[in-house]
HTML snippet that shows the backbone in 3Dmol.js (N, CA, C, O; Angstrom):
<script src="https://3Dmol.org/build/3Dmol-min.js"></script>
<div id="view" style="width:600px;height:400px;position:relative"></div>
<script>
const pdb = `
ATOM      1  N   UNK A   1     -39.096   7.975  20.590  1.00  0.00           N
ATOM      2  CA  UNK A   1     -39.045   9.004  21.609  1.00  0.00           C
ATOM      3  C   UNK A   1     -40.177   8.821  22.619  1.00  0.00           C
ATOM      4  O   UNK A   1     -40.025   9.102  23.808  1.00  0.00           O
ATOM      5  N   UNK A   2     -41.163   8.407  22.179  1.00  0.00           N
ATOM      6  CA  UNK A   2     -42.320   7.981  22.878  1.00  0.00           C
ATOM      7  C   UNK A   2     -42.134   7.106  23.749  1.00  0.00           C
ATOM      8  O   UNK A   2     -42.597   7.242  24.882  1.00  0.00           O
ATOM      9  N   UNK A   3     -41.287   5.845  23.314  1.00  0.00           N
ATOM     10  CA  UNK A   3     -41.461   4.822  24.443  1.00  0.00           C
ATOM     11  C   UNK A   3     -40.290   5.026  25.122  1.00  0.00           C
ATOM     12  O   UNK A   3     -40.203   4.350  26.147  1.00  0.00           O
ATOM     13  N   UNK A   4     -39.199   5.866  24.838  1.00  0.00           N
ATOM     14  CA  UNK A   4     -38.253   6.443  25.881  1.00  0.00           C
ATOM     15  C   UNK A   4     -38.641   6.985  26.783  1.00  0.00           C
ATOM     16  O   UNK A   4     -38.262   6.577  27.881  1.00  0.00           O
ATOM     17  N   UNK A   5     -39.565   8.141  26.715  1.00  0.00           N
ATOM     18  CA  UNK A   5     -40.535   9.092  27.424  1.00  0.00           C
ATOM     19  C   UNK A   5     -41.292   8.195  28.465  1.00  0.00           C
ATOM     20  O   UNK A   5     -41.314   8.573  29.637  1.00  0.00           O
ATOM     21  N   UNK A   6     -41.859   7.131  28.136  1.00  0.00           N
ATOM     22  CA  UNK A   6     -42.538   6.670  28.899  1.00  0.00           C
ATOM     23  C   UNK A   6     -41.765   5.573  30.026  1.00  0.00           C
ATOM     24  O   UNK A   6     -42.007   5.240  31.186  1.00  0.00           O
ATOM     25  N   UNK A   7     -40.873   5.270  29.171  1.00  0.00           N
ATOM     26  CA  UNK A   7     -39.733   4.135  30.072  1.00  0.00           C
ATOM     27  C   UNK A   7     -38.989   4.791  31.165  1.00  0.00           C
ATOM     28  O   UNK A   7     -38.657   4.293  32.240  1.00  0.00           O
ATOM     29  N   UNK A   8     -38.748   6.147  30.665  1.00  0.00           N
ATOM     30  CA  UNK A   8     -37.615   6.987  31.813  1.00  0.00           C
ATOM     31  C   UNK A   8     -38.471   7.491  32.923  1.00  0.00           C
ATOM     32  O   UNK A   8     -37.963   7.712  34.022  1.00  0.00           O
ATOM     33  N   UNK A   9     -40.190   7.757  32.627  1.00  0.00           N
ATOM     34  CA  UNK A   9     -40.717   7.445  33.525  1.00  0.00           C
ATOM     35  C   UNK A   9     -41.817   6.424  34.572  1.00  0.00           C
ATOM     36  O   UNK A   9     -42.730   6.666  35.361  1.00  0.00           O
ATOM     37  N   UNK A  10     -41.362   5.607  34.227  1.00  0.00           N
ATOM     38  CA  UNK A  10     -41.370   3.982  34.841  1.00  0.00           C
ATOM     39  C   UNK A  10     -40.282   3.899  35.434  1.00  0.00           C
ATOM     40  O   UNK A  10     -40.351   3.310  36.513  1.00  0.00           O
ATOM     41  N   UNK A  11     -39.266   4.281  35.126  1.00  0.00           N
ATOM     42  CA  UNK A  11     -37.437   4.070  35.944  1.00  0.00           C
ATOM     43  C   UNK A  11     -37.743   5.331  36.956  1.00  0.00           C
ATOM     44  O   UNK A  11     -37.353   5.091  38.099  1.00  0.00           O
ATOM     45  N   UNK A  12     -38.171   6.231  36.839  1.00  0.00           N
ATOM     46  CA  UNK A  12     -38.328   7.108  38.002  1.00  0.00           C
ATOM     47  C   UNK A  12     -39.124   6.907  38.975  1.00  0.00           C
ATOM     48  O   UNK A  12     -38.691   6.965  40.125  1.00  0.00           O
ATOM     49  N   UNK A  13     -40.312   6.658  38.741  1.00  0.00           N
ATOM     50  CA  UNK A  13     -41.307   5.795  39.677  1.00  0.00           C
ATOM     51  C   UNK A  13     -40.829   4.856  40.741  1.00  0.00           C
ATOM     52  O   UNK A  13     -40.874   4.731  41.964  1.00  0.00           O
ATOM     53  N   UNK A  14     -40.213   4.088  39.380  1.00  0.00           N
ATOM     54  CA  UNK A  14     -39.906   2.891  40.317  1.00  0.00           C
ATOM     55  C   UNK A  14     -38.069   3.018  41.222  1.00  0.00           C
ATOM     56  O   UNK A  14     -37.867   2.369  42.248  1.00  0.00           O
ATOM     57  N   UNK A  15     -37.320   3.633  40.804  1.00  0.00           N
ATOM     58  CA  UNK A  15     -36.472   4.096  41.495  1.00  0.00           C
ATOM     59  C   UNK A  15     -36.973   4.927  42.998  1.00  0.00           C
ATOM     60  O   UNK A  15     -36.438   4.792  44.099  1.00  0.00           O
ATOM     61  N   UNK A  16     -37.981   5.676  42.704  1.00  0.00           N
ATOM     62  CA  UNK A  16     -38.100   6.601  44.369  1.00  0.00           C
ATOM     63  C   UNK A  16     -39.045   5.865  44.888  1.00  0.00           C
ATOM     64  O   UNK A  16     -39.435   6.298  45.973  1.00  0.00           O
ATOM     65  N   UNK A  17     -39.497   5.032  44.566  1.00  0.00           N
ATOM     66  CA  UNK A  17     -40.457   3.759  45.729  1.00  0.00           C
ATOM     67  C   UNK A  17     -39.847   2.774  45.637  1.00  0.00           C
ATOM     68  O   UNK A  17     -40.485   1.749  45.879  1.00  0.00           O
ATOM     69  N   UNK A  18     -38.631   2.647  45.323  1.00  0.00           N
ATOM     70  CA  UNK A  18     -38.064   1.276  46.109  1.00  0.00           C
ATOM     71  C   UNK A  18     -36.871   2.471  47.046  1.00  0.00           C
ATOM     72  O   UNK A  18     -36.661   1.869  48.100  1.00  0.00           O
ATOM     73  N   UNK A  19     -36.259   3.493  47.080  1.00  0.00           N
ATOM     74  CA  UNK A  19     -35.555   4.385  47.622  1.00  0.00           C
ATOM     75  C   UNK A  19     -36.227   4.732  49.280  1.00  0.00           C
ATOM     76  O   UNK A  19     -35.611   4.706  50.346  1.00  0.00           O
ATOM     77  N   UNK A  20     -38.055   5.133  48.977  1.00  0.00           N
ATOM     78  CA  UNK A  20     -38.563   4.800  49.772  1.00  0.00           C
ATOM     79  C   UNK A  20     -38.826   3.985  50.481  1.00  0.00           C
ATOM     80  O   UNK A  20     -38.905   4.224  51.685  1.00  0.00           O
ATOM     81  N   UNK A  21     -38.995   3.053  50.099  1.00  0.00           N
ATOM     82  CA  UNK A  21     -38.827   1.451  50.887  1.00  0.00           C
ATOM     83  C   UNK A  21     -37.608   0.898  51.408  1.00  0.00           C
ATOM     84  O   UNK A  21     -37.486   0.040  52.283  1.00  0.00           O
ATOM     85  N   UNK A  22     -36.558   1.613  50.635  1.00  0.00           N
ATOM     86  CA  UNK A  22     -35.134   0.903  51.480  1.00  0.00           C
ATOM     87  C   UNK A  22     -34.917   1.648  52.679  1.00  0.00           C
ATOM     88  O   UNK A  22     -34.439   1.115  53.680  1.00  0.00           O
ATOM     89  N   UNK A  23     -35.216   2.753  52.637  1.00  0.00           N
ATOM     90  CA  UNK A  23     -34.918   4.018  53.707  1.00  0.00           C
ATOM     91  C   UNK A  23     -36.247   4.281  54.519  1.00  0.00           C
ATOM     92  O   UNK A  23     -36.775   5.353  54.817  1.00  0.00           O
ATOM     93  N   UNK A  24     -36.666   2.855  54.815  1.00  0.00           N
ATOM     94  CA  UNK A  24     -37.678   2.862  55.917  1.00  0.00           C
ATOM     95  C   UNK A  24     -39.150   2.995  55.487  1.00  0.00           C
ATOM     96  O   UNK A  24     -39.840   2.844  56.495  1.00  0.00           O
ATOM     97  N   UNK A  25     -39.834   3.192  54.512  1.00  0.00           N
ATOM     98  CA  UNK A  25     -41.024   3.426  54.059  1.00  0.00           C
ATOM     99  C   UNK A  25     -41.893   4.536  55.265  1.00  0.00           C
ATOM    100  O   UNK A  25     -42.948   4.395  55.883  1.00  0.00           O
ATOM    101  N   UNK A  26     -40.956   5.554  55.224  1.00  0.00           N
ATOM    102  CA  UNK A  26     -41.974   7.035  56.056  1.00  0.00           C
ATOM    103  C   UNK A  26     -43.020   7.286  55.389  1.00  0.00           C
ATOM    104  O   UNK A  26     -43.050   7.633  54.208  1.00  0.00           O
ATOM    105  N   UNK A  27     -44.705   6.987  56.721  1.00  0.00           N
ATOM    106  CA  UNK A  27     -45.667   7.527  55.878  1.00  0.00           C
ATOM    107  C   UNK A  27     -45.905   8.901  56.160  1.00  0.00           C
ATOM    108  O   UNK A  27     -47.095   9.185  56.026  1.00  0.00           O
ATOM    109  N   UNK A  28     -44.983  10.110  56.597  1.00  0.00           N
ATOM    110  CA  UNK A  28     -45.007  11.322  57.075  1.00  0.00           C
ATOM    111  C   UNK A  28     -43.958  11.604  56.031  1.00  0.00           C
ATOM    112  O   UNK A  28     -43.381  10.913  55.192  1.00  0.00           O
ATOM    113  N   UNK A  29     -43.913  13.240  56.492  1.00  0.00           N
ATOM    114  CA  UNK A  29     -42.807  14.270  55.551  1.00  0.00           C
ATOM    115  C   UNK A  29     -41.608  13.678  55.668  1.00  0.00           C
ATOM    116  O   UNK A  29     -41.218  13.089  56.676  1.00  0.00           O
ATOM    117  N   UNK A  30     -40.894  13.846  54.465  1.00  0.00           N
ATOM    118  CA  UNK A  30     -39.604  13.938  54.732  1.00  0.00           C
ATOM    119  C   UNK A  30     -38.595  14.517  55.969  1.00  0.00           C
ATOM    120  O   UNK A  30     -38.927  15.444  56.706  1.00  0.00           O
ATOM    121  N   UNK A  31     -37.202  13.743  56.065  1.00  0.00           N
ATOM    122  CA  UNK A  31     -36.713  14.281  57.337  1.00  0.00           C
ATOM    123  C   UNK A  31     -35.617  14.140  56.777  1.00  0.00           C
ATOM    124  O   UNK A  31     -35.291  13.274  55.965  1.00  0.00           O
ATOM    125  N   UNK A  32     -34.794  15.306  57.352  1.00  0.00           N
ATOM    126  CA  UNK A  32     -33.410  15.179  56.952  1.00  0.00           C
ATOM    127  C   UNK A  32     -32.421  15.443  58.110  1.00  0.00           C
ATOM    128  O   UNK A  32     -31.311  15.963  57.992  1.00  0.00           O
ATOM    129  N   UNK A  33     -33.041  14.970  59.329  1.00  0.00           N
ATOM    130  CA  UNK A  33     -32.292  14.800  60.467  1.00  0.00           C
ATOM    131  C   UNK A  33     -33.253  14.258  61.444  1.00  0.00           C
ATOM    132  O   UNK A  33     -34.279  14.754  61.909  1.00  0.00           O
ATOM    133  N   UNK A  34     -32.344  12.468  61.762  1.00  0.00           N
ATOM    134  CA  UNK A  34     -33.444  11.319  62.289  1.00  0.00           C
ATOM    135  C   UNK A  34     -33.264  12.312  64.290  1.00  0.00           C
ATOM    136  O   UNK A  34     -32.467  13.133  64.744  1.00  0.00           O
ATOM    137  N   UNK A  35     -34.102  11.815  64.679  1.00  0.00           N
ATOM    138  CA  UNK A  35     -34.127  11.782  66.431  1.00  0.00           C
ATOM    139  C   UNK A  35     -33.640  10.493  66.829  1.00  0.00           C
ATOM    140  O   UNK A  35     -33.891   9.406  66.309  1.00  0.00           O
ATOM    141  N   UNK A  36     -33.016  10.714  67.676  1.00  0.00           N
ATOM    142  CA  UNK A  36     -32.338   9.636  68.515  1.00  0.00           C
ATOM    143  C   UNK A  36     -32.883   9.924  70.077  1.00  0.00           C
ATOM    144  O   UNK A  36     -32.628  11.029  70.557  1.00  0.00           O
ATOM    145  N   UNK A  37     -33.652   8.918  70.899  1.00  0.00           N
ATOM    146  CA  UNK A  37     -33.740   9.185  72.148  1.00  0.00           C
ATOM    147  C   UNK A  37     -32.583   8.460  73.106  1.00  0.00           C
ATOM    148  O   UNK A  37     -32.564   7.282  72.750  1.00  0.00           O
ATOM    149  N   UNK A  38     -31.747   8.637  74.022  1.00  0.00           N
ATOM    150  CA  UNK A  38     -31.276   8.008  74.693  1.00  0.00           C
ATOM    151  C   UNK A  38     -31.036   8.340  75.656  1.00  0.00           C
ATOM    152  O   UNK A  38     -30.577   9.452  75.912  1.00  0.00           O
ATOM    153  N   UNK A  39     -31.322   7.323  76.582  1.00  0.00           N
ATOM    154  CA  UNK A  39     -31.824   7.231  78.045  1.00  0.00           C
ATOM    155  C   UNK A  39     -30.508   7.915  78.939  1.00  0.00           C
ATOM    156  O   UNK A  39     -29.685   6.999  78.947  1.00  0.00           O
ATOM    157  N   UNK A  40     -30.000   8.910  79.585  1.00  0.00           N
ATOM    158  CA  UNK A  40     -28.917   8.823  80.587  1.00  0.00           C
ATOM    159  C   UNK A  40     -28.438   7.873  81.627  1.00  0.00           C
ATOM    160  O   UNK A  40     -29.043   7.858  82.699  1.00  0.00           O
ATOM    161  N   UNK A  41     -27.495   7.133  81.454  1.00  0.00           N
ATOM    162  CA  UNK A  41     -27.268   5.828  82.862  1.00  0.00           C
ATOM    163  C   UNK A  41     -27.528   6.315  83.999  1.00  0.00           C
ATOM    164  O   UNK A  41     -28.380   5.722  84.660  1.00  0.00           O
ATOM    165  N   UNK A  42     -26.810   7.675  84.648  1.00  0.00           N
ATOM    166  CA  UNK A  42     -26.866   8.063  85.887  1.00  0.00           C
ATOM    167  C   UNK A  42     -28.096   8.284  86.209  1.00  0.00           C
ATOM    168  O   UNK A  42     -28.349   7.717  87.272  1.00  0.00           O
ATOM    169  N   UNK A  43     -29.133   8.943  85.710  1.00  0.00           N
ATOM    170  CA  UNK A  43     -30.428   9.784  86.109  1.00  0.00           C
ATOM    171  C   UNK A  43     -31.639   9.085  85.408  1.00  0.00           C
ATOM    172  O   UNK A  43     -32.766   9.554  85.567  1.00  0.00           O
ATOM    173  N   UNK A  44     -31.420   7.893  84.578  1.00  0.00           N
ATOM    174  CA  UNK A  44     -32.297   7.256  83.645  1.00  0.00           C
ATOM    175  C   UNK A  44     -33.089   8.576  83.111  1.00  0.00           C
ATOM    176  O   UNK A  44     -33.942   8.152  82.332  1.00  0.00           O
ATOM    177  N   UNK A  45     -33.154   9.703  83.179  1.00  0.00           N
ATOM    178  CA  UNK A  45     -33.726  10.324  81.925  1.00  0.00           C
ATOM    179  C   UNK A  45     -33.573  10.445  80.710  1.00  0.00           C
ATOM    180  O   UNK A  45     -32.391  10.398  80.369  1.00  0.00           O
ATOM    181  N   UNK A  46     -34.493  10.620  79.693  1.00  0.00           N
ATOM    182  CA  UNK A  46     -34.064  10.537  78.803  1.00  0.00           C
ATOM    183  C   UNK A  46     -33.861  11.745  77.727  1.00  0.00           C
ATOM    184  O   UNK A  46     -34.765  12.581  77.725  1.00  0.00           O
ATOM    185  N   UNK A  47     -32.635  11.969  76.683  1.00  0.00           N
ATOM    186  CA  UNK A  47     -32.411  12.923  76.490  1.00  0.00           C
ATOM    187  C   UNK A  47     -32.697  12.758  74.464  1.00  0.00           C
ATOM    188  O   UNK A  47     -32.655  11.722  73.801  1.00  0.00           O
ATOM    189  N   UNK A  48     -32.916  13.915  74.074  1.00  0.00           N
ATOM    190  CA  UNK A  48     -33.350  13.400  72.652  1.00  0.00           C
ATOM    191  C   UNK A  48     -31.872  14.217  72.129  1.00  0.00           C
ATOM    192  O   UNK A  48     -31.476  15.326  72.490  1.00  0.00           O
ATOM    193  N   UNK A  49     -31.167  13.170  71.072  1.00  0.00           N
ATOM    194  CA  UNK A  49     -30.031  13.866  70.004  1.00  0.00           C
ATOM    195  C   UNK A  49     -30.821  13.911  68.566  1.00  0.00           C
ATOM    196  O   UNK A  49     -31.997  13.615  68.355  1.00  0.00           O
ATOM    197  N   UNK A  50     -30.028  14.277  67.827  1.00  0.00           N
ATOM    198  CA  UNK A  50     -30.074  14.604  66.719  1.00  0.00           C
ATOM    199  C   UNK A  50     -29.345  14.268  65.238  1.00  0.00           C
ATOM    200  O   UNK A  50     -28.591  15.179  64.895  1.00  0.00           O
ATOM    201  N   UNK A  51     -29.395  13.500  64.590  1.00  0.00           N
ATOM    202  CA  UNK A  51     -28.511  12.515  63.756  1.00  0.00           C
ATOM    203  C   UNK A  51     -28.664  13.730  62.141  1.00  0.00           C
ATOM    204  O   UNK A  51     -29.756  14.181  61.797  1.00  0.00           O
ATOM    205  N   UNK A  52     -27.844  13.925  61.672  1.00  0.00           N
ATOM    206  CA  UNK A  52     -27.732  14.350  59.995  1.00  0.00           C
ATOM    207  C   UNK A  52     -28.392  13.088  59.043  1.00  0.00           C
ATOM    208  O   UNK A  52     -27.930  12.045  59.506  1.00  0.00           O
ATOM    209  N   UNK A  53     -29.099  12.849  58.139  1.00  0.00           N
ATOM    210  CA  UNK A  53     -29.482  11.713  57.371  1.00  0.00           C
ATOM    211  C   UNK A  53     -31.029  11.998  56.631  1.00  0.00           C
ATOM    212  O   UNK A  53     -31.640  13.067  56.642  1.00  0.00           O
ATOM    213  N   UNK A  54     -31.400  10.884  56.079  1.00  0.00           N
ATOM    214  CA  UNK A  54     -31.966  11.668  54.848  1.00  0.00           C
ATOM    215  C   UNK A  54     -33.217  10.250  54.754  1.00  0.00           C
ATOM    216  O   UNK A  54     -32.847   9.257  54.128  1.00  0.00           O
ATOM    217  N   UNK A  55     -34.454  10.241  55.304  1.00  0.00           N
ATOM    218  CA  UNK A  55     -35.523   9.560  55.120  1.00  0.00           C
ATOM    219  C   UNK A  55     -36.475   9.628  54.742  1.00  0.00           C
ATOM    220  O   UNK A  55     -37.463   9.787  55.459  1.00  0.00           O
ATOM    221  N   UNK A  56     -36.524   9.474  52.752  1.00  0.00           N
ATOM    222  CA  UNK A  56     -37.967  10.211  52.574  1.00  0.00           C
ATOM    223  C   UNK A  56     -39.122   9.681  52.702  1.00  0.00           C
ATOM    224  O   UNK A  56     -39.197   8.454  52.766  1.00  0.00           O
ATOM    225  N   UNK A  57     -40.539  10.657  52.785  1.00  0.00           N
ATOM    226  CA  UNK A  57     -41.733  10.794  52.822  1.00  0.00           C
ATOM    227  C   UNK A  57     -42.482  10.324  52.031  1.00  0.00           C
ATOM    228  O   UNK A  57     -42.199   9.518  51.144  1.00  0.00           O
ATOM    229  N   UNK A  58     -43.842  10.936  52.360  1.00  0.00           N
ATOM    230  CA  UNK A  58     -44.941  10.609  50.869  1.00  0.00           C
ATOM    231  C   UNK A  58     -44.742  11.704  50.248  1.00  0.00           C
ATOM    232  O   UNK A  58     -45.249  11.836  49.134  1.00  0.00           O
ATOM    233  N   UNK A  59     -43.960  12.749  50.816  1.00  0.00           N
ATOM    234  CA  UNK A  59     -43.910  14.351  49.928  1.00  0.00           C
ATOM    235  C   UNK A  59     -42.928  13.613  48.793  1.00  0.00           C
ATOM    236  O   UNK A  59     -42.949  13.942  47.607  1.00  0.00           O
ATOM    237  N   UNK A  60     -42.262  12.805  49.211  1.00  0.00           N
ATOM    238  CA  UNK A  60     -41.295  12.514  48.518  1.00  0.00           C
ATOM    239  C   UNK A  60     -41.434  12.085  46.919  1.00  0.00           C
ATOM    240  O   UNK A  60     -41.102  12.624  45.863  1.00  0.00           O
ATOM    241  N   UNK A  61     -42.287  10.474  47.383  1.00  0.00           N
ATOM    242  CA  UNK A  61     -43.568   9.912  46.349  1.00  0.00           C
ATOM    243  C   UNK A  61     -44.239  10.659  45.961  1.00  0.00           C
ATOM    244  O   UNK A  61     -44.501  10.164  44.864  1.00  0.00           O
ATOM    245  N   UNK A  62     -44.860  11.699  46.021  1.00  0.00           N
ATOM    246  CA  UNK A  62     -45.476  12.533  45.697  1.00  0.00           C
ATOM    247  C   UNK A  62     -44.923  13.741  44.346  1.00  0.00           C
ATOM    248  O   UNK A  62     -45.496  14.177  43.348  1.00  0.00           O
ATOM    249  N   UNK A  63     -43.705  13.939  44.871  1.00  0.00           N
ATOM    250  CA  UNK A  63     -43.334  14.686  43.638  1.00  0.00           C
ATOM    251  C   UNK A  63     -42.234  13.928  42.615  1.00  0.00           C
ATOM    252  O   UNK A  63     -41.520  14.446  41.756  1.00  0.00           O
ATOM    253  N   UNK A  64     -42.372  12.249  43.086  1.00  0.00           N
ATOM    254  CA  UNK A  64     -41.582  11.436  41.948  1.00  0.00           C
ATOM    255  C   UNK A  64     -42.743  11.025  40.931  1.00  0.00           C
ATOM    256  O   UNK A  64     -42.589  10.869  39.719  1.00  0.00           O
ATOM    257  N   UNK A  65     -43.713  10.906  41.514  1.00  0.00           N
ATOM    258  CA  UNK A  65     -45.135  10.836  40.757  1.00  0.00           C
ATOM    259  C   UNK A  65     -45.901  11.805  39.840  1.00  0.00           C
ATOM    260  O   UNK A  65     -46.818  11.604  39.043  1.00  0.00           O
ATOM    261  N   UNK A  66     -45.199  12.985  40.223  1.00  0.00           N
ATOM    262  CA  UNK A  66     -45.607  13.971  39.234  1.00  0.00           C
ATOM    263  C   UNK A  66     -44.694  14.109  38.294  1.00  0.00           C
ATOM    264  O   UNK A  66     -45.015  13.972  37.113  1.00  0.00           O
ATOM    265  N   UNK A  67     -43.379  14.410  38.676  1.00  0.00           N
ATOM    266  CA  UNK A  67     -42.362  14.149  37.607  1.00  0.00           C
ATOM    267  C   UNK A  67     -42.194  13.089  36.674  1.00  0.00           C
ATOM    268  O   UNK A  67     -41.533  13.093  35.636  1.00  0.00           O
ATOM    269  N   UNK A  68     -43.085  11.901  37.333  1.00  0.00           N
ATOM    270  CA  UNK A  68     -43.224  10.791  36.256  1.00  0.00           C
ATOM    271  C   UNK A  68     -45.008  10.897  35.625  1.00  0.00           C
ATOM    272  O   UNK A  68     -45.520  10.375  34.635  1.00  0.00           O
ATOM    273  N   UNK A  69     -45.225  11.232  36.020  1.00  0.00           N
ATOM    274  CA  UNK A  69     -46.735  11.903  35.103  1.00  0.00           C
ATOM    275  C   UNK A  69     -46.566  13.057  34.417  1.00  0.00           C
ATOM    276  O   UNK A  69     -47.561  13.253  33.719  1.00  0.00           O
ATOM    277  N   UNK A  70     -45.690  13.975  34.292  1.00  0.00           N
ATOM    278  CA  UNK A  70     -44.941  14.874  33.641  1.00  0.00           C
ATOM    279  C   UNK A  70     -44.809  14.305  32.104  1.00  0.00           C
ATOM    280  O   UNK A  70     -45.437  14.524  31.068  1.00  0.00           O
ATOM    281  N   UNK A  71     -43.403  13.255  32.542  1.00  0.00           N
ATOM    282  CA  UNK A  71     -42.567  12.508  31.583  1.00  0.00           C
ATOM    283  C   UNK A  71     -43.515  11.377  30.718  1.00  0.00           C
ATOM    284  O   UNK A  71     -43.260  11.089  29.548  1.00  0.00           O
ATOM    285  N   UNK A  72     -44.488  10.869  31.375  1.00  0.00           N
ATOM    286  CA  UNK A  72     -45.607  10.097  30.454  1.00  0.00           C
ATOM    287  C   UNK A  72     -46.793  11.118  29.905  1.00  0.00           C
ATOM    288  O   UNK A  72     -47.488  10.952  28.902  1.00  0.00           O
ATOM    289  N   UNK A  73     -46.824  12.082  30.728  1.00  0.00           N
ATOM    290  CA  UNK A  73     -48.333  13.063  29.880  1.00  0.00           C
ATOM    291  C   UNK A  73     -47.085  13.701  28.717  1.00  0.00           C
ATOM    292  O   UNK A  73     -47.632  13.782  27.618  1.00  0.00           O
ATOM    293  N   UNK A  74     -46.038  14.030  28.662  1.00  0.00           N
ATOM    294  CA  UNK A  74     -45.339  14.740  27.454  1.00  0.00           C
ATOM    295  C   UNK A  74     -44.881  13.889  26.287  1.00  0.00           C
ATOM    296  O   UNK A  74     -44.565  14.368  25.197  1.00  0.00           O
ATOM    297  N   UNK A  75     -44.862  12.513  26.601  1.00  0.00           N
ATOM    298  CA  UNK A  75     -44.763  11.485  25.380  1.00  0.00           C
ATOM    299  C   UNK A  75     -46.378  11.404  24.764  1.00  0.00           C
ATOM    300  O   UNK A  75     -46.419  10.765  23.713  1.00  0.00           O
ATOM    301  N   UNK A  76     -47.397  11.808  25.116  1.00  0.00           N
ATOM    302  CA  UNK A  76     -48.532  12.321  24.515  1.00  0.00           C
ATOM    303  C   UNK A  76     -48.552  13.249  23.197  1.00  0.00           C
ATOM    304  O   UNK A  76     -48.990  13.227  22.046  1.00  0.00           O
ATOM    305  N   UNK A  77     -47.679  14.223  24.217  1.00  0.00           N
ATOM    306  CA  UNK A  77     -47.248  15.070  22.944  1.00  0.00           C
ATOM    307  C   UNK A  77     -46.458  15.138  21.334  1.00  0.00           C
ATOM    308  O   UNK A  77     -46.592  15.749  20.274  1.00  0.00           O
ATOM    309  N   UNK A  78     -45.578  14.094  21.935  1.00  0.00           N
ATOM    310  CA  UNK A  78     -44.670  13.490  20.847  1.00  0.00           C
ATOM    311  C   UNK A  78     -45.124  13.094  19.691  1.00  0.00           C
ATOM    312  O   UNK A  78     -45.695  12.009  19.580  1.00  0.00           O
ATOM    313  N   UNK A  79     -44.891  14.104  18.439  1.00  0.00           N
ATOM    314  CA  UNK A  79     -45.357  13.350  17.307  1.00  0.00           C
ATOM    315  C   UNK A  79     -45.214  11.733  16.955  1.00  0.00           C
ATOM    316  O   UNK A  79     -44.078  11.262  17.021  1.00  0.00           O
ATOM    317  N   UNK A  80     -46.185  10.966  16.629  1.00  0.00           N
ATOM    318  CA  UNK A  80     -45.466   9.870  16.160  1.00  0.00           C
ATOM    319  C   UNK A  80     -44.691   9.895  14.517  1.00  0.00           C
ATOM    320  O   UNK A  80     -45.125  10.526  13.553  1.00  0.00           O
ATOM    321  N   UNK A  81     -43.371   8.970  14.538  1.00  0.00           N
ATOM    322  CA  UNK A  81     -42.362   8.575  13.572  1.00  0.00           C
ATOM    323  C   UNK A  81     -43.788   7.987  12.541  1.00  0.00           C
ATOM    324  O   UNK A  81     -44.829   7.437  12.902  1.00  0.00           O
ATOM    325  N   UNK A  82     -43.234   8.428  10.958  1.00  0.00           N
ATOM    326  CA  UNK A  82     -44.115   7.923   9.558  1.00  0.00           C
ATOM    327  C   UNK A  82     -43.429   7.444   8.460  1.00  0.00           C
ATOM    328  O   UNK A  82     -44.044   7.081   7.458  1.00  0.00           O
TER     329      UNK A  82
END
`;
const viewer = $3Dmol.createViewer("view");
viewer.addModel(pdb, "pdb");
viewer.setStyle({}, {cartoon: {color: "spectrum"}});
viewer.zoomTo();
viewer.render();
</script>
């Protein structure tokens, strides 16, 4: 149970920092709707849209790191097998 405890959090760790890294490595908050700027042809100004999508943060890392310091400080707890 112990080295389950500790493996499931190593797979969590390492699941939301490579999640982070595929989805752009943001060193700011999470966003769950990117900005798009694009320029108008007629007037060249430029106008900002708004996209639905999902790019996480260090908030992000941050609470996969606790949930995996959670899951390794509670295999502490775990009696060991005799």
């Amino acid at each position: 149970m112990k080295s389950l405890l500790r493996i499931l959090a190593a797979a969590v760790l390492l699941a939301a920092v490579g999640l982070w890294v595929a989805r752009g490595a943001n060193r700011g908050w999470t966003k769950t709707n990117i900005r798009h700027e694009t320029p108008d042809p007629v007037t060249g100004l430029t106008g900002i849209s708004y996209e639905k999508g999902f790019v996480p943060g260090i908030d992000f890392l941050g609470g996969a790191a606790l949930a995996a310091g959670v899951m390794a400080g509670g295999s502490l707890l775990v009696k060991k097998k005799i």
